[in-house]
VMD Tcl script that draws the C-alpha trace (Angstrom):
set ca {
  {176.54 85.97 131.24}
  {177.36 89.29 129.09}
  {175.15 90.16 125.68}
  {176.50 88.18 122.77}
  {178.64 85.55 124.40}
  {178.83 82.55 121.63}
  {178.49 79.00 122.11}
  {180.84 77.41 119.99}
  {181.72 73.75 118.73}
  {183.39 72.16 116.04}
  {182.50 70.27 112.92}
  {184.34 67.61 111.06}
  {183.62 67.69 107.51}
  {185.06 65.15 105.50}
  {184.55 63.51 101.62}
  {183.78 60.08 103.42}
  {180.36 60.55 103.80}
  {177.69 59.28 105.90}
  {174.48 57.52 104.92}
  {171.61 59.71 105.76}
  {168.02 58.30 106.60}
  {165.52 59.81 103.60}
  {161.73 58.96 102.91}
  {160.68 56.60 100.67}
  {157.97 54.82 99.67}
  {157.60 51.04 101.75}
  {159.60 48.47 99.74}
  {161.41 51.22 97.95}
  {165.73 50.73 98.71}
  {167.49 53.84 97.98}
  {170.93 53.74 97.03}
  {173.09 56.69 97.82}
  {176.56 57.47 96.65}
  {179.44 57.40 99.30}
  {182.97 58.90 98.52}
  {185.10 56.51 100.18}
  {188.31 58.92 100.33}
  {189.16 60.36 103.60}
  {190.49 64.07 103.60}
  {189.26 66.69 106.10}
  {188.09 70.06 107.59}
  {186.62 71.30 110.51}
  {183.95 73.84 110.84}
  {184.34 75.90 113.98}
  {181.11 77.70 115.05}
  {179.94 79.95 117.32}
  {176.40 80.87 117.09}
  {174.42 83.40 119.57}
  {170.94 81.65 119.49}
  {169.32 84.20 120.58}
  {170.03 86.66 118.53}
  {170.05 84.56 115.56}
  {173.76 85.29 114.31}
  {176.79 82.80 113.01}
  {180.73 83.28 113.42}
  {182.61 80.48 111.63}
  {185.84 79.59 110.40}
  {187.90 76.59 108.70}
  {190.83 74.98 110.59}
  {192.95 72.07 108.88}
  {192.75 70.14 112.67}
  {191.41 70.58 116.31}
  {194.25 71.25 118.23}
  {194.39 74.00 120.64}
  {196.81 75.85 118.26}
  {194.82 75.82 115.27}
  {192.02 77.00 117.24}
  {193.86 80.33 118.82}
  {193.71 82.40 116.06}
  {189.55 81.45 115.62}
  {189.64 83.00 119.04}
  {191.50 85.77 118.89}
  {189.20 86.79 115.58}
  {185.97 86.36 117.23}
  {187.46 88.51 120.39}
  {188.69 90.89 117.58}
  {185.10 91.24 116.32}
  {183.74 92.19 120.05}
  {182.60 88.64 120.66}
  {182.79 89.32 124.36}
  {183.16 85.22 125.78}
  {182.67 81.82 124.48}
  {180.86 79.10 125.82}
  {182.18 75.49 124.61}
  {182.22 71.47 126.25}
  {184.94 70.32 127.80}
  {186.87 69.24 125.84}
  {191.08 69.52 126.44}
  {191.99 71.40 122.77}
  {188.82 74.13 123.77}
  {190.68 75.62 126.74}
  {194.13 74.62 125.95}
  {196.97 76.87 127.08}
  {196.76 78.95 123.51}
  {193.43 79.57 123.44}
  {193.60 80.54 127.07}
  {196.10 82.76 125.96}
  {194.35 84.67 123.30}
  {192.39 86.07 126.57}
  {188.85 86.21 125.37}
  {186.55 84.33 128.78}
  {185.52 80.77 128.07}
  {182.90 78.84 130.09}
  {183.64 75.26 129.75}
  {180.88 72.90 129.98}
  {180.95 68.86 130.92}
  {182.47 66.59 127.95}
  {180.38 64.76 126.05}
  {176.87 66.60 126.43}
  {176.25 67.46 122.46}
  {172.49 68.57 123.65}
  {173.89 71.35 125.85}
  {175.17 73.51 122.73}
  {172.81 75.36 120.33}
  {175.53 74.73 117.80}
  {174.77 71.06 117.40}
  {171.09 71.52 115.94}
  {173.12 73.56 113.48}
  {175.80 71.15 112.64}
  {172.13 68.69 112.18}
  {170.97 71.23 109.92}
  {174.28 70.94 107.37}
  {174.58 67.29 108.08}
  {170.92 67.09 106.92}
  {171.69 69.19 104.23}
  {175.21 68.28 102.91}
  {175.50 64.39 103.68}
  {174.42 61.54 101.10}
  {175.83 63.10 98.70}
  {178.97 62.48 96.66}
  {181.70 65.32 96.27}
  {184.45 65.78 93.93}
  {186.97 67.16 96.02}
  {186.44 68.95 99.92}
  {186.70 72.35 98.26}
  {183.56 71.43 96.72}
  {181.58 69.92 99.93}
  {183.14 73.32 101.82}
  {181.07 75.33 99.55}
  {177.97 73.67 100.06}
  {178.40 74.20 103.85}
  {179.45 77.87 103.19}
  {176.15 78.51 100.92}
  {173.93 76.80 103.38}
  {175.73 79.41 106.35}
  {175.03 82.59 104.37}
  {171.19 81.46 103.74}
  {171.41 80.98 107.72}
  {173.19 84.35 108.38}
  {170.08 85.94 105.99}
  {167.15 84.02 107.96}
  {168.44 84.81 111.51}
  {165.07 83.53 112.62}
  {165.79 80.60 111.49}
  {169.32 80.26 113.02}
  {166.88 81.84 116.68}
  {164.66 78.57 116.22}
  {167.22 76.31 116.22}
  {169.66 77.37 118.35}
  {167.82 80.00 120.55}
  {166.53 76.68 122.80}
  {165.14 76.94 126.27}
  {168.41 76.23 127.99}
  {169.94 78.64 126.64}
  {167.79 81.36 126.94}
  {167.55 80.41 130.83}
  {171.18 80.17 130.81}
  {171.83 83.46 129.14}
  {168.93 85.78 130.66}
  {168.90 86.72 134.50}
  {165.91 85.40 136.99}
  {163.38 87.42 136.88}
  {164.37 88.14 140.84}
  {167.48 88.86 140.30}
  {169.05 91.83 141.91}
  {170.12 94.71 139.71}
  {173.71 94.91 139.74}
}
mol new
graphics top color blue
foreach p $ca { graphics top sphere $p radius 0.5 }
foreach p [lrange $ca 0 end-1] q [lrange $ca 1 end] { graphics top cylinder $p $q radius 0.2 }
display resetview
């Protein structure tokens, strides 16, 4: 695979929440607050784990359409391919289109992308919690993304994983091309 090839995945962020497990003393219930509206967005992500960097953007659904122009803006910033799972709107006729090279992955293996520790990370971080509006959540997730863009280390610990390293870096006995 070439230098800086992404692997990407999606996100859906939404004001019904999810209960998150916390610590607490034995005997202790905690009660958290759940908004019980439903209203959406989706995170697309595509993080380089080795390098430690983050491309994201917003899309209003997951359809292969919305997803074309996220691809033809990470090929526009030199993102040279895109690794993402299986699934039907990741390699849909306009996101083939756009022309930047996908590898597609089996459906429904999560713990083959580096980008799911991350979307564990903001689930850890933004979930339990009550929101006014989605604007609002969306910020949270945007503030926690530019502390992860600054701490690229951090973003290399998480998402940098063995599997991808292997899967990104030739054999050692390779042949030079």
């Amino acid at each position: 695979m070439a230098p800086g090839v992404r692997w990407a995945d999606e996100l859906r962020l939404g004001l019904r929440g999810m209960e998150r497990r916390v610590w607490a003393p034995r005997g202790v219930k905690i009660a958290q607050a759940l908004e019980l509206r439903s209203a959406w967005r989706y995170l697309v992500l595509a993080v380089a784990g080795l390098r430690g960097t983050l491309d994201w953007a917003w899309t209003a659904n997951m359809n292969s359409a919305s997803l074309a122009p996220v691809v033809a803006a990470w090929q526009a910033a030199g993102i040279p391919g895109v690794v993402w799972d299986g699934a039907a709107r990741h390699h849909g006729r306009p996101v083939r289109e756009v022309g930047l090279p996908l590898v597609v992955q089996p459906v429904a293996e999560p713990e083959l992308t580096p980008a799911e520790r991350l979307f564990a990370e903001i689930r850890r971080r933004v979930e339990g919690r009550s929101y006014a509006t989605l604007a609002d959540k969306v910020r949270q997730v945007e503030a926690y993304l530019a502390e992860l863009v600054a701490a690229p280390a951090r973003v290399c610990s998480l998402a940098g994983w063995h599997g991808s390293r292997t899967a990104l870096q030739p054999p050692e006995n390779a042949l030079p091309s």
